[in-house]
Each structure stands twice: as C-alpha cells, then as structure tokens.
C-alpha positions in Angstrom: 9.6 28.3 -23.3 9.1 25.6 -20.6 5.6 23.9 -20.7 5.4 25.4 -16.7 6.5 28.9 -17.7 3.8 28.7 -20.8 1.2 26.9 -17.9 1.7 30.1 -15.9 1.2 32.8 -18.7 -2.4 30.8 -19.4 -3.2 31.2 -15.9 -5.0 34.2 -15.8 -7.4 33.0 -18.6 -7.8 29.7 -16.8 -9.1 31.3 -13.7 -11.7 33.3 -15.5 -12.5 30.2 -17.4 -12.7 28.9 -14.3 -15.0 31.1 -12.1 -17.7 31.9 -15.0 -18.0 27.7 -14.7 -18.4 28.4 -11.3 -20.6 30.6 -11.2 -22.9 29.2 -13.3 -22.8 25.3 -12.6 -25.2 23.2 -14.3 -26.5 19.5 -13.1 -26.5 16.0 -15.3 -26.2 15.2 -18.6 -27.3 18.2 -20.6 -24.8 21.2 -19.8 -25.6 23.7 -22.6 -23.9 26.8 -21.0 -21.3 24.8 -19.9 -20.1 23.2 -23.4 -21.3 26.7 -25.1 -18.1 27.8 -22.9 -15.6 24.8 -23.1 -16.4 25.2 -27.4 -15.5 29.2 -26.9 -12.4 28.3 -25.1 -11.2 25.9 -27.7 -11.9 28.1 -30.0 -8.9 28.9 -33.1 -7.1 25.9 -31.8 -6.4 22.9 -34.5 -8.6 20.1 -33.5 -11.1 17.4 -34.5 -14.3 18.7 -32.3 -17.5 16.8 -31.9 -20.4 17.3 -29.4 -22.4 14.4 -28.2 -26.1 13.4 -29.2 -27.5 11.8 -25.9 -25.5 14.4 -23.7 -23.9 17.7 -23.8 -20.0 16.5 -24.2 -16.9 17.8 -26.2 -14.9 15.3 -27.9 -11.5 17.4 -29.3 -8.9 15.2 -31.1 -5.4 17.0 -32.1 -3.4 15.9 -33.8 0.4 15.4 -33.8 2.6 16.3 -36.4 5.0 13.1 -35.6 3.5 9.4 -36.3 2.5 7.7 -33.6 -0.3 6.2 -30.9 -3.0 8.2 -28.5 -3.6 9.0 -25.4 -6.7 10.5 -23.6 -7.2 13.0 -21.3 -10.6 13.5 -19.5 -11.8 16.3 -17.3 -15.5 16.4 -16.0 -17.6 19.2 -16.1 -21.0 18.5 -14.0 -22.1 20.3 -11.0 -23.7 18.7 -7.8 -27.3 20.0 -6.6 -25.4 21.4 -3.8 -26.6 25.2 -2.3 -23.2 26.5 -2.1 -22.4 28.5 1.4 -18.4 29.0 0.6 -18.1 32.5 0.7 -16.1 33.1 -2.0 -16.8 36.4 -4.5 -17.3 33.9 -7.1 -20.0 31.3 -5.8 -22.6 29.9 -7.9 -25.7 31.9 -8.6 -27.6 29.0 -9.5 -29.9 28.1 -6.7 -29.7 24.4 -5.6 -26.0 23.8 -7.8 -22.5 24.3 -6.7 -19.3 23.2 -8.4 -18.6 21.1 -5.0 -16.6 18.7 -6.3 -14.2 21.0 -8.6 -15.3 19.9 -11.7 -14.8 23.6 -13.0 -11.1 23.2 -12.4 -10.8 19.7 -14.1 -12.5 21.4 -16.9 -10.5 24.3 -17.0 -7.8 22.6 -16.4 -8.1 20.4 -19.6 -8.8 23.3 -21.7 -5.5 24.6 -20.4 -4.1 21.3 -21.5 -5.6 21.5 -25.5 -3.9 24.7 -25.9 -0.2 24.1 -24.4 -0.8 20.2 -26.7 -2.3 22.8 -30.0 0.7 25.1 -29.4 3.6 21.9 -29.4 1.6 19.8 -31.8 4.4 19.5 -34.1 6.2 17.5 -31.6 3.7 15.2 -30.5 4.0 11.5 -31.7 0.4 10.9 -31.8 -2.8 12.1 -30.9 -4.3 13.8 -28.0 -8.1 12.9 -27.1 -9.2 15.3 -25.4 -13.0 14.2 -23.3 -15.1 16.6 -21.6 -17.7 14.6 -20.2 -20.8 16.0 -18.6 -23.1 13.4 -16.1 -20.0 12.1 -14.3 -22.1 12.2 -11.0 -24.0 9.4 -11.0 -25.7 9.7 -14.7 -23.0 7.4 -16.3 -21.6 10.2 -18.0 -18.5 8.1 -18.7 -20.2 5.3 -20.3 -22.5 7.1 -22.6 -19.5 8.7 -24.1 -17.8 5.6 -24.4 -21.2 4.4 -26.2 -20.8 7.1 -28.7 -17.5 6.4 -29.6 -15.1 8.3 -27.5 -12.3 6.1 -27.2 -12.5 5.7 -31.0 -12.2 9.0 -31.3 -9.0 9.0 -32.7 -9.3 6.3 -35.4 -6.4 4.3 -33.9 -6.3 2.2 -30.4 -6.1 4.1 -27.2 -2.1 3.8 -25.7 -3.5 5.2 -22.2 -6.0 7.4 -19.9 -5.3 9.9 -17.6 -7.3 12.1 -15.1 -6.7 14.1 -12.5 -9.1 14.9 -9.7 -8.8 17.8 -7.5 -8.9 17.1 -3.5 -10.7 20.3 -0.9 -9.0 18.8 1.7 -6.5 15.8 3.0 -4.0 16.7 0.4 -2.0 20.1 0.9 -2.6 22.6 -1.9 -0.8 21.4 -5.3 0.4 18.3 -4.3 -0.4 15.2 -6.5 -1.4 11.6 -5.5 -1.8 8.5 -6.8 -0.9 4.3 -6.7 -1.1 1.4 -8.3 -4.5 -0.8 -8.9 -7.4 0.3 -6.7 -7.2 3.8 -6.2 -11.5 4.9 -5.5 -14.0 2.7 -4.8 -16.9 0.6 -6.4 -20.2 3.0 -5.6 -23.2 1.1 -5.8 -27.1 1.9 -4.1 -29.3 -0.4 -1.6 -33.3 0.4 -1.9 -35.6 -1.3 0.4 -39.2 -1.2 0.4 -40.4 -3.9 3.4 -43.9 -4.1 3.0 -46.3 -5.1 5.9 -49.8 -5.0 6.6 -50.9 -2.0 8.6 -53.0 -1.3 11.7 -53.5 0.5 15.0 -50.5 1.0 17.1 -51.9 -0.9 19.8 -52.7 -4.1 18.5 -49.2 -4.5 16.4 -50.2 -8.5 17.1 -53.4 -7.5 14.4 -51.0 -6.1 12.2 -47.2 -6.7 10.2 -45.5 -4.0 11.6 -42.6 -3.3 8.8 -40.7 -0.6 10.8 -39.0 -3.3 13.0 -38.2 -5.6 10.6 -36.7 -3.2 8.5 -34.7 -2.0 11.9 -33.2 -5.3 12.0 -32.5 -5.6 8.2 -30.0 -2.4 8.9 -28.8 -4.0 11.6 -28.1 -7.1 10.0 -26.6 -5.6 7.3 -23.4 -4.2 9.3 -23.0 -7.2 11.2 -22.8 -9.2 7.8 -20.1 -6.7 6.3 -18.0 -7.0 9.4 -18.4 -11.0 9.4 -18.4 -11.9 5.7 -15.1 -9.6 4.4 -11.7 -9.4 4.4 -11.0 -6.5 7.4 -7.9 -5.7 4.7 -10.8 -5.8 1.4 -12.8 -3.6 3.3 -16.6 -2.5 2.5 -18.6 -0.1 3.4 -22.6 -0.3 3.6 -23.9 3.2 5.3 -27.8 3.7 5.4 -28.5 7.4 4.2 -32.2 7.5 4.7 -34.7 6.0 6.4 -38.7 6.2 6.3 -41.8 5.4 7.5 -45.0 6.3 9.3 -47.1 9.2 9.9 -48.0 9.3 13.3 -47.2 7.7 16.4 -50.2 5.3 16.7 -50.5 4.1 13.1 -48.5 0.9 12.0 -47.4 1.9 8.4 -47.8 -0.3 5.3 -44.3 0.1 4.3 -41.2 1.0 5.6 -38.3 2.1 2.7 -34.7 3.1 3.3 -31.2 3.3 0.9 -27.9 3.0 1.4 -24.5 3.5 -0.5 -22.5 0.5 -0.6 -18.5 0.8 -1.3 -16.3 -1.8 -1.7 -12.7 -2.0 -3.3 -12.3 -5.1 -5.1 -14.2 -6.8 -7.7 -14.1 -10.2 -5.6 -16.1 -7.8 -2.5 -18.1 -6.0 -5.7 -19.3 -9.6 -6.7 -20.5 -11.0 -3.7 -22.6 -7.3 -2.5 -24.4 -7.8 -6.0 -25.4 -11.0 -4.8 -25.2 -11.5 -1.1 -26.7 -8.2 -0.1 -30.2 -8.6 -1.7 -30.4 -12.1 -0.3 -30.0 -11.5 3.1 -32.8 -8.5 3.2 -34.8 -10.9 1.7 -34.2 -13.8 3.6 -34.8 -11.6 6.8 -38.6 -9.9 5.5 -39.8 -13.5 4.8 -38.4 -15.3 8.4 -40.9 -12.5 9.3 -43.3 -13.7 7.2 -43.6 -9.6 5.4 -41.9 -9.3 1.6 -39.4 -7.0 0.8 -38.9 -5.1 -2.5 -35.3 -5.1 -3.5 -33.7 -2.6 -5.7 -29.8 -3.3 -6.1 -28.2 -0.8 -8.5 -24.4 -0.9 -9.6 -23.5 2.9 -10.4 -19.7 2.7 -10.8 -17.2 -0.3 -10.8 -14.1 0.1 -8.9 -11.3 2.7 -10.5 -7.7 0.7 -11.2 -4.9 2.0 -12.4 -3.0 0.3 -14.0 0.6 -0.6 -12.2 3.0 0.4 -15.4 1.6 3.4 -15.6 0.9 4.8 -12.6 5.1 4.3 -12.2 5.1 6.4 -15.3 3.0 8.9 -14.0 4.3 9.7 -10.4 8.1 9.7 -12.2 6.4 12.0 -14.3 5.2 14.1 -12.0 7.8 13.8 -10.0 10.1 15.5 -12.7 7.6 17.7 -13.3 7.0 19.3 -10.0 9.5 17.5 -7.7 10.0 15.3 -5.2 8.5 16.5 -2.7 5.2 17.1 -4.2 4.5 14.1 -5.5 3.1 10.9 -3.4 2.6 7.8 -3.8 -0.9 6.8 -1.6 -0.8 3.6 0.7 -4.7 3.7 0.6 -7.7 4.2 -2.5 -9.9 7.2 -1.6 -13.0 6.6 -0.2 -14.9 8.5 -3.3 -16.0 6.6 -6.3 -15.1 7.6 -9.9 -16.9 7.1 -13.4 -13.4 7.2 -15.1 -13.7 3.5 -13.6 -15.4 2.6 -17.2 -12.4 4.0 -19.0 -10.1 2.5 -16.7 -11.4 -1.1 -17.6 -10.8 -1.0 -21.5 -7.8 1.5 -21.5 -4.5 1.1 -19.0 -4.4 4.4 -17.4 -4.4 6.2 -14.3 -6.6 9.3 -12.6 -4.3 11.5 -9.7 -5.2 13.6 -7.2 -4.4 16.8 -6.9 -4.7 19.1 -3.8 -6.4 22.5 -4.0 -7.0 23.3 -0.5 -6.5 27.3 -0.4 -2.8 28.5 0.9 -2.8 29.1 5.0 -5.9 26.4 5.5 -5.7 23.0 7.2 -5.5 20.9 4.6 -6.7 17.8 7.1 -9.7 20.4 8.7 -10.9 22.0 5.7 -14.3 21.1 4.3 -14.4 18.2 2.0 -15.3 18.0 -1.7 -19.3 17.8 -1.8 -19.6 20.4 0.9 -21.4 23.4 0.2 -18.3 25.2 1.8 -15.7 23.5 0.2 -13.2 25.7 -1.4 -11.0 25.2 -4.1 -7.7 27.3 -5.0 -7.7 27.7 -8.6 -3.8 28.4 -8.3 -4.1 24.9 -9.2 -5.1 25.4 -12.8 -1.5 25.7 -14.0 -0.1 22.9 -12.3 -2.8 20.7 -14.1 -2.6 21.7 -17.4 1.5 21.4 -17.4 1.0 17.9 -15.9 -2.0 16.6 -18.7 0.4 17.8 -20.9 3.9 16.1 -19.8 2.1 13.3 -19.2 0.4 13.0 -23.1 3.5 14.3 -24.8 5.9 12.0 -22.8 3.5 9.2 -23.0 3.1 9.5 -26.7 7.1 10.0 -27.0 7.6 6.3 -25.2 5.0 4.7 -27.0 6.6 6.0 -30.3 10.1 4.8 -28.6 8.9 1.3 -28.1 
C-alpha cells in the first residue's frame, strides 16, 4: 500500500486525535493532558520513548531495520492564551487557551508520522527522532529539549530536521511552502521603563515629565529602522503597549512601553541587540531622565538550509505534485523556535496551508486569531510528507 493511501486510512484517528487536543489546549512548558495523549497515541508502536524533566515533552526514537544515519522530525504541541471565538463544534473548552496556531495538527500530524515510519521500519536506513516539544511559544521549548539531549537522542549525529507549520490563511488549503535560507524571522522584545520625576500637570517645568520623552523614544525608534537598514534586510520594530499616568493632571513617575522587534538576518539581528538599547538610552539622558532597558532575544532567525530545502520541495513535489508545492520568494513574517534546531542541524521547516475548503485563503483569519480555523483534512497530507521526507532522507544518506 502507498504511504498516501495508508495516510488516508489513519485519517480518521488523526482527526479525533486532533480535536480532543483541541479541545482541551494547554499553555507553556508543562502539558500533562497533552503528553498523557501524545503517549496513548504512540502506544504498541516500537520505539525508544522518553519524557522530559524540566518540561512536559516526548522524545520517541524508532528504529530502522537497515544501517544507517538519523533524521528528526518535530511537531509542537502548546496552546496560546487565546479565548477562542471560531465557531467550530470542536473549540477549546478551556477558558483563556485556544489551539490558534495549529499546534494540534503539527502534533497529530507527527503521531500520524511515528506510525506510517513503525509500520515500514524494516525499510528505513536509520533512525527516526521523533520531538514533541511543549513551550514552543515563547518559553524556549526548543532549547530546553535540546538541553536535555534531544538531538542525541538517537546515539548517532543528526543527518537533518524537518518541520512543518500549518498556515490559517495566505496559503490555499494543502499546499506546501518553503525556500532556501531565511524562511521566519528573528523575534526578539523591547521593554522601556523612562523614569522621571513627577508633579502637577500644570507646572510640567517643576517636574520630569516621562510621557513625552518616551513619545519621542517610539518615534525615534522607526525613524532609525527606516535610516540605519538595508530596505531589502528589512526590520520590523512595532510598539504593542504603551503606559502611563492616572489622571489627566498628574505628571507620572514612569512611563513603560514594549515592542516586538523582527529582523531577518543575523547582520540586522546583531546590530538591534546593540543599537536599539543605545539609542533609548542616549535619548532619556539628552533629557536629562534615565531609562531602564530590558532587551531580550527570544528566538534567532529560522534558516534552512539550501541542500535541503531543494530535497524537500522535490520531495514534496513528487509527493503531492507540481502544482501544490511552492517555492516562497519571501520568509514569513512569524518567528519559529525550530530556529535553535536549525542552527546545529541542516534542515528545513514548510508550510502547509489548512485554510478550510470554499474560504479565501488571502481573507481568512490569521494563525493567533481566536477565529482562526484550521482544516484538519490536512492531517494526512502531513504525516505522508514527514514520512517521505525521513525515509527518502535516510535512503540518500545511506546512498552517499
């Protein structure tokens, strides 16, 4: 039987994997319902399963009954603290969390994965690492699982990574996209504190007023991005919040906001870390107020590398056709802890389109809305490409 005719048989299972993730998402690091399911579901199969110690992750190894390398194959499994507003007969019924990113299909997807690898094991020239991480958004899910030994899982070298990443919207339903070296941005946070001296709101001359000064920091900050990059190694600094005060005739001691900062290179990644801190500094003290900097690098930018990603879209391209496979001019604008994998392991994530049949793929609510919708008639069409992509991978690194 075909790897796509076996995909489709699991399909049923996967969606009801799917939906019970779904409906009950969990948040972080520690995802005890969640890996109590992803265990259940790998139940009977033959592999190598350890769960981590400083989070709630699955480590699976199989192994294949032909010598060879390994490959890994990751699928995240947090929810956002999203209150979901989809619609859909399934929706969370956890208050405040919603699988708004489609986590539940990466991790169903992978489980679909482990058992089409289990069932043609003795084929495989290698091993399969199989990683379900927990804490992917923004608890640096990857890296403590690369702390407790993940990519040593399998006791040799890793040959390569792959991920795939489900897309709401942009990308029509079950198409799959990728390309070579930056494919999602760096994602790193901005928090300001500028701290004045306060007073009465009519005598600001008495007092050091920090709202204005922290006005022009934002202010500042755009006109620097636009002056000091490369328009074609673009950055991106947006300001997401924003306070101060508590009434309209009280100068405030302090006035705080944060921003997300992207950028797309590791040149542009460099000089934020250093240039952006400066510059709000430099700004508070020509106003002769202090600042309190906070500059935090979350992720690093996510590369693929070039070799690879050729394998993969061929790949995929003989997997699903042609037409269904493209090849992105641009990175996404979304930022991806896979990025730590990426930078000791050649590899490569893809997107993969799950916007419901009959909607608008380009109008449809994005991935972190609490309306986005995801088709789970996806799930087959990722396991049967984790698994070309291991077993074909495994079969040219045995070849070499």
């Amino acid at each position: 039987m075909s790897i796509t005719a076996r995909a489709r048989e699991l399909q049923p299972d996967l969606v009801e994997l799917r939906r019970s993730l779904h409906r009950d998402p969990e948040l972080g690091l520690a995802l005890p319902r969640t890996q109590e399911k992803v265990l259940a579901a790998l139940e009977g199969l033959p592999l190598e399963i350890t769960t981590g110690t400083a989070l709630g992750s699955v480590t699976a190894v199989l192994r294949g009954g032909r010598p060879g390398g390994a490959v890994l194959l990751r699928g995240d499994m947090d929810a956002l603290p999203v209150t979901e507003n989809s619609g859909v007969p399934y929706a969370s019924q956890v208050t405040g969390a919603m699988h708004a990113c489609g986590h539940d299909l990466h991790t169903a997807g992978l489980v679909g994965a482990a058992t089409l690898l289990a069932e043609r094991r003795e084929h495989l020239h290698g091993d399969v690492v199989f990683m379900f991480q927990p804490g992917e958004e923004g608890h640096n899910g990857a890296g403590l699982m690369i702390e407790e030994g993940v990519l040593d899982a399998a006791g040799k070298p890793l040959d390569a990574a792959f991920a795939l990443h489900v897309a709401a919207n942009r990308l029509p339903g079950g198409m799959v996209a990728t390309r070579p070296g930056t494919v999602t941005s760096a994602s790193d946070v901005l928090r300001v504190t500028v701290r004045g001296a306060g007073g009465h709101g009519s005598t600001p001359y008495s007092a050091k007023d920090p709202i204005p000064v922290a006005c022009e920091i934002v202010t500042a900050i755009q006109n620097w991005v636009t002056r000091r990059f490369d328009l074609f190694d673009p950055v991106v600094v947006t300001v997401g919040t924003f306070h101060a005060g508590t009434q309209q005739n009280v100068i405030p001691e302090t006035a705080t906001f944060e921003a997300t900062v992207r950028s797309y290179s590791e040149a542009a990644h460099a000089r934020l870390i250093e240039g952006l801190p400066r510059l709000v500094s430099g700004i508070a003290e020509a106003h002769g107020i202090e600042a309190e900097v906070t500059y935090h690098v979350q992720y690093p930018v996510t590369v693929n590398e070039p070799g690879e990603t050729s394998f993969a879209l061929d790949t995929a391209r003989e997997l699903l056709g042609p037409t269904q496979v493209w090849q992105a001019p641009d990175p996404a604008n979304g930022s991806e802890d896979f990025a730590f994998v990426l930078q000791r392991v050649p590899g490569v994530m893809l997107l993969v389109g799950a916007a419901p049949d009959g909607v608008d793929a380009m109008t449809a609510p994005m991935n972190h809305s609490p309306k986005a919708v995801f088709d789970d008639t996806v799930l087959q069409r990722q396991a049967a490409l984790l698994t070309v992509l291991a077993e074909e991978r495994l079969k040219r690194g045995a070849a070499a």
